[in-house]
LUMKOL-579995 format. One record per residue (C-alpha): residue number from 1; x negated, y negated, z negated; residue in three letters. Coordinates in pm, 1 decimal, m for minus. Last residue first. Example, Ala and Ser with C-alpha at 12.3 -4.5 7.8 and 13.67 -1.06 7.14 Angstrom:
<atoms>
2_m1367.0_106.0_m714.0_SER
1_m1230.0_450.0_m780.0_ALA
</atoms>
This chain:
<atoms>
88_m522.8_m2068.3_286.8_UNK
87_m219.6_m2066.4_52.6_UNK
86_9.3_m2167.2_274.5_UNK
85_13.7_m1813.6_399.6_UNK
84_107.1_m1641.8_121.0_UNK
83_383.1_m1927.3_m48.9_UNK
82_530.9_m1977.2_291.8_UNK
81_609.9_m1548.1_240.8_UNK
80_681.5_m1589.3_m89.9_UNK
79_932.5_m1923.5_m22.9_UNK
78_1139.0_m1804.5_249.3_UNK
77_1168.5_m1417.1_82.1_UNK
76_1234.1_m1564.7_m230.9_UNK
75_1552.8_m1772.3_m79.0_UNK
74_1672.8_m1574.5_169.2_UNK
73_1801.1_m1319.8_m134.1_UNK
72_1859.5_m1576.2_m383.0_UNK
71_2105.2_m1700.1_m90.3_UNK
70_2238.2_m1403.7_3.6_UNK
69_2371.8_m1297.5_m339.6_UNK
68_2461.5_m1656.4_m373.8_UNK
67_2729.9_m1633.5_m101.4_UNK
66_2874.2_m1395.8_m359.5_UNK
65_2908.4_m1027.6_m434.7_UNK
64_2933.5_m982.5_m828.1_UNK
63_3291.2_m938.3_m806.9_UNK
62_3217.6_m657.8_m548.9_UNK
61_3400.2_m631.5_m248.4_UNK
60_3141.2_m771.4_m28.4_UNK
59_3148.9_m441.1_214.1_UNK
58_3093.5_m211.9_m71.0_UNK
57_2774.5_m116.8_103.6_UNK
56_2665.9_m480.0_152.7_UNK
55_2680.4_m577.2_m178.3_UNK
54_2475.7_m261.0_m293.3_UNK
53_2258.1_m397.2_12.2_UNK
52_2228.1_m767.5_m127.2_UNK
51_2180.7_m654.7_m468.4_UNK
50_1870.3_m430.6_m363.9_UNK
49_1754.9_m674.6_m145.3_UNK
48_1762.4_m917.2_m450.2_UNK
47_1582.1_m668.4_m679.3_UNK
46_1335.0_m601.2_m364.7_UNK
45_1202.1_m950.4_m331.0_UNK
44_849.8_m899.0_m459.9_UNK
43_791.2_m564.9_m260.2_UNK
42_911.9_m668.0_57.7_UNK
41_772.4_m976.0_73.5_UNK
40_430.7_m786.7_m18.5_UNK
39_490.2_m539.0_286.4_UNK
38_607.3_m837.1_517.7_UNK
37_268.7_m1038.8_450.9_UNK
36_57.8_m725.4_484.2_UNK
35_205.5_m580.8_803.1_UNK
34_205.7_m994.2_976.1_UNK
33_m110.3_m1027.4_905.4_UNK
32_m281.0_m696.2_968.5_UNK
31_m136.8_m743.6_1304.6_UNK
30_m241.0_m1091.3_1340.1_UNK
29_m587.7_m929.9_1281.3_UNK
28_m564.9_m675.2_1578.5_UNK
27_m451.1_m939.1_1802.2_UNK
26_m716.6_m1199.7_1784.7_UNK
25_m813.3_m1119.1_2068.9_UNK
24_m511.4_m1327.3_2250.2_UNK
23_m534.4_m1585.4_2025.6_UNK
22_m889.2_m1694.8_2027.3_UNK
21_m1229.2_m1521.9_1956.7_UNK
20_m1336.6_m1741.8_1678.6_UNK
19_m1138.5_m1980.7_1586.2_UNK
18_m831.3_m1727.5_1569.3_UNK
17_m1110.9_m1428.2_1446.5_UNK
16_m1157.8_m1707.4_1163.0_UNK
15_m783.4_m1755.1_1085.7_UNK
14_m708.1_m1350.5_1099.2_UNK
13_m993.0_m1295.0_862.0_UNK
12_m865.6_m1546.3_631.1_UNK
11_m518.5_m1412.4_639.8_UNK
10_m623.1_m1064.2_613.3_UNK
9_m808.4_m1136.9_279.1_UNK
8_m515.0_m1332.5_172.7_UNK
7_m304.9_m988.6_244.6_UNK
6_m561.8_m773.2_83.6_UNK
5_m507.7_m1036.0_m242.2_UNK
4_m116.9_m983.5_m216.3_UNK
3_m177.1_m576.1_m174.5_UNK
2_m157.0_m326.0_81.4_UNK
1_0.0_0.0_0.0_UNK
</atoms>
């Protein structure tokens, strides 16, 4: 599983390759990018996903189920992800 500090690592490499080689062989580091930053997204945001889904499943029946559910949802993945790569 990669981790937030192997995704900061990728983020740096991915920013000097960019300088480096360019965009389009840069490639292989964007990759890395984009698999670490959505793996660690994943993992901090997965109580709201989890609420989202059980809301989801019950087809927003719940009493629990609001446009908040969503929102908290949208919310930490918006500002983790910015958070990551904002922070190089």
């Amino acid at each position: 599983m990669t981790s937030v500090v192997d995704t900061k690592v990728a983020i740096r490499t991915y920013k000097a390759a960019l300088k480096e080689k360019g965009a389009e062989a840069s490639s292989a580091e964007r990759k890395a990018v984009v698999n670490g930053v959505s793996k660690a997204v994943k993992s901090e945001c997965a109580p709201y996903v989890e609420d989202f889904f059980g809301c989801f499943q019950h087809r927003f029946a719940l009493n629990s189920c609001t446009d908040a559910t969503v929102g908290k949802m949208l919310k930490c993945q918006e500002q983790f992800s910015a958070q990551l790569l904002a922070s190089h």
